[in-house]
GULOGU-169642 format. One record per residue: residue in three letters; y, x, z of N, C-alpha, C, O in turn. Coordinates in steps of 0.001 Angstrom, whole numbers, padded with zeros to 6 digits, always signed. Layout:
<pts>
alaYXZYXZYXZYXZ
...
</pts>
This chain:
<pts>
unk-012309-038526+033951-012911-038534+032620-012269-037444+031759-011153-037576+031255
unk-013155-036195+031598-012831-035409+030370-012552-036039+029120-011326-036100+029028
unk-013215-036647+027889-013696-036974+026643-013638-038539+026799-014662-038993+027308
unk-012498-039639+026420-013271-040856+026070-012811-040806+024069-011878-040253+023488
unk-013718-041471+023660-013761-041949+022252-013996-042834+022283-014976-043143+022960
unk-013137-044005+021459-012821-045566+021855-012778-046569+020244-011771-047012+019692
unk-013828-046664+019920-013830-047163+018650-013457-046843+017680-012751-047487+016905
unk-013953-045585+017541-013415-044703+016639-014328-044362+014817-015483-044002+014586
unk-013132-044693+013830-013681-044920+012709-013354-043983+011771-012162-043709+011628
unk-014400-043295+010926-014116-042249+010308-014509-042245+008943-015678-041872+008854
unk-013712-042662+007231-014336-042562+006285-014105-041802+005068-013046-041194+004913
unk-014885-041798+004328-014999-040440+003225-014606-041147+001941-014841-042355+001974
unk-014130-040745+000951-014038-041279-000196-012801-041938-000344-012014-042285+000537
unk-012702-042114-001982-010946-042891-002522-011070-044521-001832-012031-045008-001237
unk-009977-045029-002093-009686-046522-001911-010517-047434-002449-010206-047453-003640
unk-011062-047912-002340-012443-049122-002828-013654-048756-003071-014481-049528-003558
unk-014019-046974-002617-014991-046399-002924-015210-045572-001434-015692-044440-001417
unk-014707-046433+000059-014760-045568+001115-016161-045698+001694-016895-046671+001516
unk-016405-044796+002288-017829-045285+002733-017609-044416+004809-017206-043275+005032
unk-017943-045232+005652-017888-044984+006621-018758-043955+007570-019783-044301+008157
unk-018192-042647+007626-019284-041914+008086-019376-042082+009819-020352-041596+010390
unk-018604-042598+010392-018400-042963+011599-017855-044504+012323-016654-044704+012501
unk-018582-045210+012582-018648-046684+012278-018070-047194+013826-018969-047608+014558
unk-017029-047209+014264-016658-047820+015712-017718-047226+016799-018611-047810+017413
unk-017300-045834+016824-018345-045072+017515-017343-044915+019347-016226-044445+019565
unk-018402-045560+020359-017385-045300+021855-018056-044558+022715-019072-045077+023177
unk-017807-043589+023033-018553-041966+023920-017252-041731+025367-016037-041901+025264
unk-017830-041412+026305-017287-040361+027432-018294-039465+027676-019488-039453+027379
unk-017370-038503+028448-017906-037433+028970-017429-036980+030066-016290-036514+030046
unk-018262-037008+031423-016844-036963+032664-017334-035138+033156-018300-034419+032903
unk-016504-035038+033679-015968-033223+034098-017626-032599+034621-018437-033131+035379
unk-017690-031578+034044-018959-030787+034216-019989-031579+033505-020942-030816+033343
unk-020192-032452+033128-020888-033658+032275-022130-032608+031145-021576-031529+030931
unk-022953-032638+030733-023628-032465+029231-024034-033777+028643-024902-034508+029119
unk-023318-034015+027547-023448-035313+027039-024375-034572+025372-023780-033863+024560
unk-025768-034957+025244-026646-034694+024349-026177-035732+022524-026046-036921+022814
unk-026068-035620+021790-025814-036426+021068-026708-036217+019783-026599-035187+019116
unk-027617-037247+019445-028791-036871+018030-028936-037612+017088-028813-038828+017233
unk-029172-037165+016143-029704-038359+015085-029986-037372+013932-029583-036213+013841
unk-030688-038000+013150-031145-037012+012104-029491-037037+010618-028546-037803+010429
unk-029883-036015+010077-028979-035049+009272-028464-036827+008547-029172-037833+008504
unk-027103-036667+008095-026028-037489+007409-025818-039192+008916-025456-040366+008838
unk-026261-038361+009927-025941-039735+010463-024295-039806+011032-024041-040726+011809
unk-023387-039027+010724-022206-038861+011527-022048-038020+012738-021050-038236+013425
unk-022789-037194+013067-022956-036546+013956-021787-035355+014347-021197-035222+015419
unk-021652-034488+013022-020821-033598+013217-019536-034163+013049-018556-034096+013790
unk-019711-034808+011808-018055-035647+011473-017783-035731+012752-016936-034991+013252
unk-018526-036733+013545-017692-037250+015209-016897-035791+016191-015927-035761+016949
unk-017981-034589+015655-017288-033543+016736-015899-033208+015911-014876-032841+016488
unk-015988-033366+014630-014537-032480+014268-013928-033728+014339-012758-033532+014010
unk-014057-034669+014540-012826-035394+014240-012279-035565+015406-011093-035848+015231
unk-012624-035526+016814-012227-034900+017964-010737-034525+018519-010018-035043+019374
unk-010562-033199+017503-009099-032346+017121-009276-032954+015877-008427-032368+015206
unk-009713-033584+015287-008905-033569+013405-008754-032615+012698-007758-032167+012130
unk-010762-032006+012779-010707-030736+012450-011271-031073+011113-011767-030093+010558
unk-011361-032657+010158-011823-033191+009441-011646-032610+008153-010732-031791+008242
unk-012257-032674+006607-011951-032431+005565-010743-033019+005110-010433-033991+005798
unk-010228-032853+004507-009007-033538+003084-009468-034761+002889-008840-035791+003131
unk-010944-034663+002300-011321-036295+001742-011744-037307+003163-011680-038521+002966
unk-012027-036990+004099-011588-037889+005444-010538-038699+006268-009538-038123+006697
unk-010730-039889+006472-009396-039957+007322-010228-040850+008202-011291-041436+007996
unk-009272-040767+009445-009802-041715+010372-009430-042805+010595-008405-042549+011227
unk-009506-044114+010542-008982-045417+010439-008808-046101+011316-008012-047017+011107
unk-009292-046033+012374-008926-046970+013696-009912-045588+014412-010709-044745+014001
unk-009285-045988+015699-009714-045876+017569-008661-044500+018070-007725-043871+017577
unk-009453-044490+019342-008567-043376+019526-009687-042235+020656-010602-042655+021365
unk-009310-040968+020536-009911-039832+021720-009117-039616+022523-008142-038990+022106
unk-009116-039936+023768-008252-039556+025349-009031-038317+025348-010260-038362+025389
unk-008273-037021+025296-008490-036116+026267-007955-035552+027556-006972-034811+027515
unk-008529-035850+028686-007937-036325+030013-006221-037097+029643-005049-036725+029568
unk-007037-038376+029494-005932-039087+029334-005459-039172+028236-005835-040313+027968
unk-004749-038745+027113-004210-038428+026171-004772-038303+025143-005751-037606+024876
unk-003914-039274+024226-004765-039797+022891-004603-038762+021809-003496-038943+021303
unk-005309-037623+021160-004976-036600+020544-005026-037328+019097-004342-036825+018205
unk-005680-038310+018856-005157-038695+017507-003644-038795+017381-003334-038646+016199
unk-002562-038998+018185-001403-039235+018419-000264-038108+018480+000965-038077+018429
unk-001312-037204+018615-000472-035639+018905+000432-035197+017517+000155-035550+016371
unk+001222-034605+017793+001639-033697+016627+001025-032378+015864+000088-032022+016578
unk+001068-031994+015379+000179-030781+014207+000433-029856+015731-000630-029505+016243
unk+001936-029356+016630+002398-028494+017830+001337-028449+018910+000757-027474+019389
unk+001196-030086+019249+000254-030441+020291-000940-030219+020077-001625-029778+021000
unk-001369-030405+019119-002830-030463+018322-003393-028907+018540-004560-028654+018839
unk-002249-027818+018317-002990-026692+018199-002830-026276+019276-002896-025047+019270
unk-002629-026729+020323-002763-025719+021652-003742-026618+022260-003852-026344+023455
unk-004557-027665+021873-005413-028685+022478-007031-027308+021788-007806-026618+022451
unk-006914-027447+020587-007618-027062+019380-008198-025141+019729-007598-024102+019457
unk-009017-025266+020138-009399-023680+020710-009217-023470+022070-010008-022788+022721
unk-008139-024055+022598-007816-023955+023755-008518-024695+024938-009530-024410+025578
unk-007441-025981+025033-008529-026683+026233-010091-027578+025620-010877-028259+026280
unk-010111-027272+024275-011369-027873+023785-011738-026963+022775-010935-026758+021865
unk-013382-026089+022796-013323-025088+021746-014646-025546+021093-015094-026587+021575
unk-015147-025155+020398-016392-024958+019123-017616-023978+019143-017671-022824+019568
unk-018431-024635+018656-020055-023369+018508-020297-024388+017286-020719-025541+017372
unk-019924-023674+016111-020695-024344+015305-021610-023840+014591-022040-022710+014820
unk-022100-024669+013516-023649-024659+013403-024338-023197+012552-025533-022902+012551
unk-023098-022336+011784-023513-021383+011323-022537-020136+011841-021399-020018+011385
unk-023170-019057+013003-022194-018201+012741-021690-017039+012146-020855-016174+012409
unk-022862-017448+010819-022538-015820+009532-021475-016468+008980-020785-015650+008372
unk-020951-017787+008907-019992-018606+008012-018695-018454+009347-017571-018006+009116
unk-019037-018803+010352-017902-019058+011033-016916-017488+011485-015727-017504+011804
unk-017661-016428+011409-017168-015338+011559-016997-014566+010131-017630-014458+009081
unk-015691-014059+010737-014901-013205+009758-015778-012032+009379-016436-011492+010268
unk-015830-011687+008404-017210-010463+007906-016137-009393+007554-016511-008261+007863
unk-014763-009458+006927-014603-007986+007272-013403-007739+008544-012526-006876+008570
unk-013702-008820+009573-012735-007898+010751-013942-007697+011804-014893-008470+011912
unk-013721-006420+012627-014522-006171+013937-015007-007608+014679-014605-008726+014358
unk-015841-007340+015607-016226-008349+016590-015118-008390+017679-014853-009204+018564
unk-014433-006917+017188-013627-007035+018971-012239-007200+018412-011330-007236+019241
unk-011824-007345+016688-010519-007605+016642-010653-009098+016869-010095-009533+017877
unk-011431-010118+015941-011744-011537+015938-011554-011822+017523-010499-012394+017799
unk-012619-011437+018868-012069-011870+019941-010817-011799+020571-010462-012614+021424
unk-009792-010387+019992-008698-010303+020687-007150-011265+020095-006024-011478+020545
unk-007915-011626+018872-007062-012527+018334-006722-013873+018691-005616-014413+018700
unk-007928-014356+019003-008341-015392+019768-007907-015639+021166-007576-016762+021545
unk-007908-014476+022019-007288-014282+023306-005450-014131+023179-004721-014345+024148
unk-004962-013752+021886-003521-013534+021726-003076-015008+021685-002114-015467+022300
unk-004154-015884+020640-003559-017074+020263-003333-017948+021594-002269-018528+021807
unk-004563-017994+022573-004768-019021+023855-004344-018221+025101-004588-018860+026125
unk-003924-017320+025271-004257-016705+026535-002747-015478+026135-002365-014899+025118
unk-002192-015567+027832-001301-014119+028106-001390-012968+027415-000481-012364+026846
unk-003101-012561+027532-003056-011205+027137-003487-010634+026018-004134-011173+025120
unk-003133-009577+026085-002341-008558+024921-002721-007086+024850-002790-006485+025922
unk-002985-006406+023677-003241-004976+023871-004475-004674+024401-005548-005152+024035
unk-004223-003557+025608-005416-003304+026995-005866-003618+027053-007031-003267+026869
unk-005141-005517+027648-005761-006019+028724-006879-007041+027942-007945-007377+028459
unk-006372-007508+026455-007211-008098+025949-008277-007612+024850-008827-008337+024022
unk-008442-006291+025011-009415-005705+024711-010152-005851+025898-011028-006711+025797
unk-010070-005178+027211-010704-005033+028352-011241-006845+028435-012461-006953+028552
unk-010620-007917+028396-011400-009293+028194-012521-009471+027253-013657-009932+027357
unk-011741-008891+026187-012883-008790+025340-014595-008458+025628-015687-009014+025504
unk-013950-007047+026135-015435-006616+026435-016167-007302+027724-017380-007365+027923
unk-014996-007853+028639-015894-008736+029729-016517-009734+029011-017682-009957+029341
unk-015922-010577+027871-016773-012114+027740-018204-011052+026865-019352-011319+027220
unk-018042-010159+026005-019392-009734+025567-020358-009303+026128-021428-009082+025562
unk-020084-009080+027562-020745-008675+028534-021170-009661+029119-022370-009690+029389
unk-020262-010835+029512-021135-012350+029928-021792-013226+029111-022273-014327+029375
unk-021771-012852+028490-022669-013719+027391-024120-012799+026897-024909-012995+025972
unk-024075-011992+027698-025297-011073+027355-025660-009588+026504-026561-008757+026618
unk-024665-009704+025751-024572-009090+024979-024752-007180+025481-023909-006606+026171
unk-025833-006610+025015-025309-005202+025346-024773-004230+025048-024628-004209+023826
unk-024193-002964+025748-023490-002271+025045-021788-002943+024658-021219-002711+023591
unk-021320-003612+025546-020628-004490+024903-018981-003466+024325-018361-003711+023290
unk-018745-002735+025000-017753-001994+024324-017832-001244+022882-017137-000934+021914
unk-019007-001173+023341-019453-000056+021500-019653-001397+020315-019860-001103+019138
unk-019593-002474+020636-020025-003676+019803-018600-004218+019384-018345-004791+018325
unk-017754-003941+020369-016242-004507+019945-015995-004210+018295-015400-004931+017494
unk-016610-002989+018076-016545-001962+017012-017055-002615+015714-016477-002499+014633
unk-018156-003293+015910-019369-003822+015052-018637-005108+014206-017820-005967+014538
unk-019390-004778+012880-018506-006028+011903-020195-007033+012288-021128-006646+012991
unk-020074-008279+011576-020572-009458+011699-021931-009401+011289-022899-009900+011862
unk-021899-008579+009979-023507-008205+009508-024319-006778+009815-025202-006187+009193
unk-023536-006467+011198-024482-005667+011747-024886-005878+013133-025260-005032+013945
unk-024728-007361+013301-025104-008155+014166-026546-008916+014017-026891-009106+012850
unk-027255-009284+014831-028399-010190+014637-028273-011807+014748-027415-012037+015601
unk-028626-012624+014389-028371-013850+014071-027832-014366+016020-026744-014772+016429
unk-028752-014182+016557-028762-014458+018548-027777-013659+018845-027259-013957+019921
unk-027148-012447+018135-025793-011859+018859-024391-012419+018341-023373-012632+018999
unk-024677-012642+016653-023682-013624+016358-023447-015042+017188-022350-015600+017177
unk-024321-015440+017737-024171-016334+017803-023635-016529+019544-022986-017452+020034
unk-024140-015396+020143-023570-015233+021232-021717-014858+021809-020996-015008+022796
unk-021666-014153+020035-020411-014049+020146-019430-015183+019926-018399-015390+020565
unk-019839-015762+019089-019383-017128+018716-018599-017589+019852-017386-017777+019951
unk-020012-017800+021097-019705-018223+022680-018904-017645+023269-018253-018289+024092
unk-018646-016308+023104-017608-015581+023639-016611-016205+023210-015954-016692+024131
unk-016170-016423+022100-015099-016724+021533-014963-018304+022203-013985-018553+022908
unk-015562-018908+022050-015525-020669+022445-015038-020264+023901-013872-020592+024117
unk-015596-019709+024798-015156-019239+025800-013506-018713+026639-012904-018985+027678
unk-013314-017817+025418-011956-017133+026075-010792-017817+026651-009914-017398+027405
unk-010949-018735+026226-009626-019898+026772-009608-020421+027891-008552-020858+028348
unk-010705-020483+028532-011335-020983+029902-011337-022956+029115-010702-023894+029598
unk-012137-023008+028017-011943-025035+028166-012122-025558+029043-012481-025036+030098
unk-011879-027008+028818-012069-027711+029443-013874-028651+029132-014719-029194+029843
unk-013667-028349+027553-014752-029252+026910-015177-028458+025674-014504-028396+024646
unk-016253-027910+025851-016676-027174+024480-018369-027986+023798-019506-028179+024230
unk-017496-028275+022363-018972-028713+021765-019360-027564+020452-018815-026883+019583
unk-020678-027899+021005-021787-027108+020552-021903-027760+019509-021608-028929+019756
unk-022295-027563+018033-022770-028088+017433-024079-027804+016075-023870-027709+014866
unk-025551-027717+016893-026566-027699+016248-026404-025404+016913-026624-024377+016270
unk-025930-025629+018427-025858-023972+018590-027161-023022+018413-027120-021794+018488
unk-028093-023640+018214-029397-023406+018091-030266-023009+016720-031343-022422+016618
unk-029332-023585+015664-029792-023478+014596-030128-022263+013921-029314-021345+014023
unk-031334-022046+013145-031928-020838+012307-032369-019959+013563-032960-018895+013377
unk-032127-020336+014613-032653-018962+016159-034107-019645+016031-034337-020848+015900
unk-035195-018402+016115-036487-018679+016813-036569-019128+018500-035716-019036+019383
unk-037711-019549+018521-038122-020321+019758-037658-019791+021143-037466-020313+022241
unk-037509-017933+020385-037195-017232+022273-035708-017111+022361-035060-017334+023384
unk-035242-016756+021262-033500-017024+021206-033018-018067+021135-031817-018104+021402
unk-033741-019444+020732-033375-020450+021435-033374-020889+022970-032492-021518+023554
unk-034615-020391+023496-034217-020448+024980-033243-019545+025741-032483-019848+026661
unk-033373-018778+025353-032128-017475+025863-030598-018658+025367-030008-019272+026256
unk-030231-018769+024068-029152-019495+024116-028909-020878+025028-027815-021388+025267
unk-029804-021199+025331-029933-022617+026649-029974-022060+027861-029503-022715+028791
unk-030534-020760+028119-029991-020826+029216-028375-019810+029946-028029-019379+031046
unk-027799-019833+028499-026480-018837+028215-025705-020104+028810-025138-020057+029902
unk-025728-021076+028112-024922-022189+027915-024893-023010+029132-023814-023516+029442
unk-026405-023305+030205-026369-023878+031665-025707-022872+032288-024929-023370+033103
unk-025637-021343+032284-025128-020379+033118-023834-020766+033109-023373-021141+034187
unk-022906-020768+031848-021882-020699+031418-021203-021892+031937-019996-021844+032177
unk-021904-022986+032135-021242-024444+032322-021285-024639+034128-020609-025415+034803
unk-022248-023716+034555-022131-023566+036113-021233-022599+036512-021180-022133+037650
unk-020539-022301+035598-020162-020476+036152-018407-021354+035901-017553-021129+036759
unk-018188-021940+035154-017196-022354+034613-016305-023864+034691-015147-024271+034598
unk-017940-024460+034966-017425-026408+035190-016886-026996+033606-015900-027667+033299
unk-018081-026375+032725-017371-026860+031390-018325-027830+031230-019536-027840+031451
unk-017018-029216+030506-018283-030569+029763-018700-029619+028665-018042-028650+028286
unk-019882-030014+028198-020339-030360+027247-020944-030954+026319-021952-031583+026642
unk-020471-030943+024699-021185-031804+024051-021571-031025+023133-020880-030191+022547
unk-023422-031421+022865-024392-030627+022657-024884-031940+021233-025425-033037+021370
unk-024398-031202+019907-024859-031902+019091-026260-031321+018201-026397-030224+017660
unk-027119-032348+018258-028389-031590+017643-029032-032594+016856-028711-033782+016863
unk-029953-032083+016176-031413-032960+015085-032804-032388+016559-033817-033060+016752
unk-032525-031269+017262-033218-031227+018186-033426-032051+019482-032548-032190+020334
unk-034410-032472+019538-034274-033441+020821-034931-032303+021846-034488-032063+022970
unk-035730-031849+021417-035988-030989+022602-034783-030039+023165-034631-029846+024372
unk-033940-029464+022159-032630-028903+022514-031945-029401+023869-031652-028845+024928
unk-031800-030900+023285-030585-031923+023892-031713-032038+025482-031204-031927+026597
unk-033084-032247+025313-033938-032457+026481-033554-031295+027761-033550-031477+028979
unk-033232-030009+026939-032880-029274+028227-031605-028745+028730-031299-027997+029658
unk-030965-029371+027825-028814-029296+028304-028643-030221+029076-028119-030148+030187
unk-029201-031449+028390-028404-032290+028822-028366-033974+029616-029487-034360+029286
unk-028045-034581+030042-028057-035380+031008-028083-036540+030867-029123-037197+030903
unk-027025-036975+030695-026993-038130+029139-027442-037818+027685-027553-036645+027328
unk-027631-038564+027075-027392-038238+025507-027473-039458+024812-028125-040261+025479
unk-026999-040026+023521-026522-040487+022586-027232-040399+021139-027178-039365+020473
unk-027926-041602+020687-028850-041490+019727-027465-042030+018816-026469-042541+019330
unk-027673-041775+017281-026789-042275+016160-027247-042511+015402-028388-042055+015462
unk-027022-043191+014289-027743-043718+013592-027054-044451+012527-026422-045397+012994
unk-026948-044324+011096-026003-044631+010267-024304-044768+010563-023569-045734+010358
unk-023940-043214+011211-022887-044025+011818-022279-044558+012786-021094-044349+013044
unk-023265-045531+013614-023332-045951+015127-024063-045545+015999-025158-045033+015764
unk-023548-045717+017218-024699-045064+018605-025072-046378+018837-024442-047385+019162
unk-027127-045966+018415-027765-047607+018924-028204-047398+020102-028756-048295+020739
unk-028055-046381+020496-028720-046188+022159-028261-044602+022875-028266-043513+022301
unk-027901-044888+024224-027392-044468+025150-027689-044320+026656-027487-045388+027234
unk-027987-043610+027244-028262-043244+028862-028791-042159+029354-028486-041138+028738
unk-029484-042028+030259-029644-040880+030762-030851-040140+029961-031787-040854+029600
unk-030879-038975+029710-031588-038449+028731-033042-038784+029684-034089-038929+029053
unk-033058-038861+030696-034389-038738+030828-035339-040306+030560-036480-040274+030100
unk-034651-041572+030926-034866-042863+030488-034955-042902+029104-035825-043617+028607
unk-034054-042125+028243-034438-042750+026588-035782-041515+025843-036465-041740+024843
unk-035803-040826+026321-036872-039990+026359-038102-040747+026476-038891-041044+025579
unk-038155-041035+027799-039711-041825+027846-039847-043643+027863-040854-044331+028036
unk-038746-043965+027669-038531-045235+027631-037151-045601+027094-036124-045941+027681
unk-037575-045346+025156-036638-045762+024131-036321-047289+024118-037288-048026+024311
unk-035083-047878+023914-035133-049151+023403-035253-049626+022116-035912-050612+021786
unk-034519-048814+021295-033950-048732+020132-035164-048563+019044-035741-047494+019247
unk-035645-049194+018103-036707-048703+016889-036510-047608+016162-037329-046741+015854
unk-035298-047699+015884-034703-045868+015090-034595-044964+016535-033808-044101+016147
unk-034854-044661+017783-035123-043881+018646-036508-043469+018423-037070-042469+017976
unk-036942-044894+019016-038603-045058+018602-038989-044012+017432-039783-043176+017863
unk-038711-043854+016305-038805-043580+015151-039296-041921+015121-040286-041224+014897
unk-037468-041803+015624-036940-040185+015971-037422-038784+016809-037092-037598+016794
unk-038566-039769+017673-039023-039430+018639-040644-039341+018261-041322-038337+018479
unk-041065-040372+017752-042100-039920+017225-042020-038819+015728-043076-038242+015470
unk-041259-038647+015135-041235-037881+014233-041073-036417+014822-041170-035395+014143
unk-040830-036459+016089-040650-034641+016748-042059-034142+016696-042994-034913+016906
unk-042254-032788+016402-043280-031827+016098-043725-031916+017883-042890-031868+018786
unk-045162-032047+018074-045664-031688+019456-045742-029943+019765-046440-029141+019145
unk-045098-029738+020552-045371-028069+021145-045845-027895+022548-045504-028186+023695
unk-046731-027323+021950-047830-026970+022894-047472-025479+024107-046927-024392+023914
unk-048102-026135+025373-047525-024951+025908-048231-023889+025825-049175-023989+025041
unk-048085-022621+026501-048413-021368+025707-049527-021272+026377-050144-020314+025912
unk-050227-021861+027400-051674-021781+028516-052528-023280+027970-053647-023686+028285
unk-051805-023696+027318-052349-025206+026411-053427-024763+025774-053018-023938+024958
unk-054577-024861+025703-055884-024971+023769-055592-025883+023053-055402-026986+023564
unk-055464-025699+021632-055257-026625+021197-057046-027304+020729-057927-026467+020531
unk-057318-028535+020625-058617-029122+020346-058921-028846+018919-057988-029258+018231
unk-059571-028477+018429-059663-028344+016704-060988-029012+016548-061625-028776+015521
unk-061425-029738+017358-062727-030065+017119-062776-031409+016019-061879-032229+016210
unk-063511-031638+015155-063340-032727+014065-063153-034544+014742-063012-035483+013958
</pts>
């Protein structure tokens, strides 16, 4: 078992005014795993990924459970332990990457920094990494791009770099969270199939947090509906897909936009 989360409680706000954004929430994720996780916007979704590492706000704390990562309860860690867990054997794609990247350092200083913090190398050699992960992740031209600041990037290259970066450490467990967001329909598929390459090429879990179900439909294996807070339903993505238990699944599922395939007519007839 990569990922267990074991009744784990997460709330916002002063003393008699807390309100629970994460309600005795219990998740695994076992090695090479894609664990899908959805619910629509304020259900606890992201809270659950940062609170992970205790990558939480100021006004958060977590109140009971605990996260084993292989084995080991990182709520328990020290600030020492915490940061070599934190980028390293567990990294991030989050949901914006004009916010998450530095706008006035290069693309290729941000990755080599990243490689200084987790990794041996240095100088050369972690420039020369550099330009390999921009090169596996698709990216072209990847040496002349090392060069390139953040807004002379396109939303699908930022965001590819992002992956580079989530990448360099070799994780163990990288979550995605909403990696899809603001990309059109074809750079969303290009980023899905960055991310199956990447997880075959590598043996990385992942957890794939989305408001997309169609997203989560093609990562991932399991997935995890939420819902104020709690997961009301759980199993293999392809069973809760076509055979929900849950009424707020029910719900979630009918509220998804139908897309039509591209050899489809659509009927317009009255």
């Amino acid at each position: 078992m990569v990922l267990e989360i074991l009744g784990l409680c997460v709330a916002f706000g002063e003393h008699g005014r807390r309100v629970r954004a994460v309600d005795g929430v219990s998740l695994e994720i076992t090695r090479g795993e894609t664990l899908g996780l959805v619910g629509e916007s304020g259900s606890g979704k992201t809270t659950l990924g940062l609170a992970v590492t205790r990558l939480l706000p100021p006004s958060a704390r977590i109140e009971a459970g605990e996260v084993r990562f292989n084995g080991e309860d990182l709520l328990r860690l020290r600030p020492e332990g915490l940061q070599r867990v934190r980028g390293g054997a567990i990294s991030y794609v989050f949901q914006e990457p004009s916010t998450s990247l530095n706008p006035v350092m290069t693309i290729g200083r941000q990755l080599i920094e990243t490689l200084a913090l987790h990794t041996a190398r240095r100088g050369a050699e972690a420039r020369r990494e550099a330009e390999s992960l921009l090169r596996r992740v698709g990216i072209p031209s990847p040496g002349e791009r090392l060069t390139s600041y953040p807004h002379q990037l396109s939303g699908g290259m930022k965001q590819r770099v992002m992956i580079a970066m989530a990448i360099a450490s070799r994780p163990a467990l990288l979550i995605a969270d909403e990696p899809t967001t603001a990309l059109d329909v074809t750079l969303e598929r290009q980023i899905v199939r960055l991310l199956q390459q990447l997880q075959a090429e590598l043996g990385l879990s992942l957890l794939v947090i989305s408001h997309n179900i169609h997203l989560v439909k093609q990562l991932s294996q399991r997935m995890a509906v939420m819902w104020r807070g709690r997961i009301v339903e759980e199993g293999a993505t392809a069973r809760v897909l076509t055979h929900p238990r849950h009424d707020y699944t029910k719900q979630l599922l009918a509220a998804q936009p139908r897309v039509l395939a591209l050899d489809e007519k659509e009927d317009t007839r009255p």
